[in-house]
N, C-alpha and C positions, 0 to 999 in steps of 0.2 A: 127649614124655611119658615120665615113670619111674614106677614105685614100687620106695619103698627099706624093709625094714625096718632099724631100729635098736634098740639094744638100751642101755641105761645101771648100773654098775653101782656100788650107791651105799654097797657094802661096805668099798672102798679109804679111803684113806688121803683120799683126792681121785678125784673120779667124771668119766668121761668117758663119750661118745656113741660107740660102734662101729655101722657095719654089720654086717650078718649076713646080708642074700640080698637081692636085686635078682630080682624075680617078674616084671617088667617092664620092657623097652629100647625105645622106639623112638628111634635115635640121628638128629637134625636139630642145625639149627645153632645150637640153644642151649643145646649142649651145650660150648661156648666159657663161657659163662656158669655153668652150673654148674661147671665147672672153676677158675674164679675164684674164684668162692663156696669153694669146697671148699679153694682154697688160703689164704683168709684164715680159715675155720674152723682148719685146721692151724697156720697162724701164732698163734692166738689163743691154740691148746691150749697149745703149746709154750709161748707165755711165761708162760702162767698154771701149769705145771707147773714152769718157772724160778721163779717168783715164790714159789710155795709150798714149794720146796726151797729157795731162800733164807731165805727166812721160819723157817723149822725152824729153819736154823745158825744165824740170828743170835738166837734164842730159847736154844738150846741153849749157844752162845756166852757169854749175858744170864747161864745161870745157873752159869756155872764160878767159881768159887770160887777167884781165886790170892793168896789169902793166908794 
């Protein structure tokens, strides 16, 4: 059993989910599992933060002007 607070900040550019304090541990063995979880959350973040830095250049790209 955890509890996690989290925190979102929806001022950026593009918003993500941070922790901020863990009030509660008792560490058992499904804590394997959360740790999976928690690394497909990070691969998620990451390519959606690739995705939307992409997106920018090829926008920004769209509107140069070479002629």
């Amino acid at each position: 059993m955890a509890k996690f607070d989290v925190t979102k900040d929806l001022m950026n550019d593009y918003s993500e989910w941070q922790f901020v304090d863990v009030t509660w541990l008792k560490v058992g063995s499904w804590m394997r599992d959360v740790l999976d979880v928690a690394a497909q959350i990070e691969g998620h973040r990451q390519r959606s933060i690739n995705r939307f830095s992409n997106d920018r250049a090829r926008k920004a790209g769209d509107e140069i002007d070479l002629e």
